[in-house]
C-alpha positions as a Markdown table, in Angstrom:
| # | Residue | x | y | z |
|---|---|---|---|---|
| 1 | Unk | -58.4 | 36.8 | -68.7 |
| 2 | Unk | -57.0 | 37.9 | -72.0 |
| 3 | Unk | -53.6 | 35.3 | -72.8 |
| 4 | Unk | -51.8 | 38.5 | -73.9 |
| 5 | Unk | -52.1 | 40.2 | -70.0 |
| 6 | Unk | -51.3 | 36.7 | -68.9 |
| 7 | Unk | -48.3 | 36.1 | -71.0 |
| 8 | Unk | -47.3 | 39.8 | -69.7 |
| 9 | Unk | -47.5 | 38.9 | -65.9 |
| 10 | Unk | -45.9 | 35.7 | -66.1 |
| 11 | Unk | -43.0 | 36.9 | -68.2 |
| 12 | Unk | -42.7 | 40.0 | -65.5 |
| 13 | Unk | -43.1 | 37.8 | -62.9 |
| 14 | Unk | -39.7 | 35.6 | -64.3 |
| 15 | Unk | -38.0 | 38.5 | -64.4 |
| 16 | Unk | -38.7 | 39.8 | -61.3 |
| 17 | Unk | -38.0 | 36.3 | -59.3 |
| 18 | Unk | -34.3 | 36.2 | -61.7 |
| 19 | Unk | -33.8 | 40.0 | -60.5 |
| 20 | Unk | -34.0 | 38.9 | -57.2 |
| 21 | Unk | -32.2 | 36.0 | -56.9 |
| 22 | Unk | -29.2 | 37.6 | -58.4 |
| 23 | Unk | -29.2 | 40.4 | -56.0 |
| 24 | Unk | -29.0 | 37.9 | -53.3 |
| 25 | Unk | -26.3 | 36.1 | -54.6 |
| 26 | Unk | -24.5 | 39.8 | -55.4 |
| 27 | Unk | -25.1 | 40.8 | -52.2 |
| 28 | Unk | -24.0 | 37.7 | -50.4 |
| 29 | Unk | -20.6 | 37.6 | -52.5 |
| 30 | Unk | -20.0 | 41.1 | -51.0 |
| 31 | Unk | -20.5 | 40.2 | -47.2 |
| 32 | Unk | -18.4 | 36.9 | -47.3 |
């Protein structure tokens, strides 16, 4: 597998993980 497409996928993969994580904390303020 090329290191670029790697590099790509893991750095998408971050962001998506951070996305959700804030969300859920967002979202979790609001209810309480």
């Amino acid at each position: 597998m090329n290191k670029l497409v790697f590099g790509v996928l893991g750095l998408l993969l971050v962001v998506t993980l951070w996305y959700v994580a804030t969300e859920r904390k967002r979202l979790e303020a609001e209810i309480s």
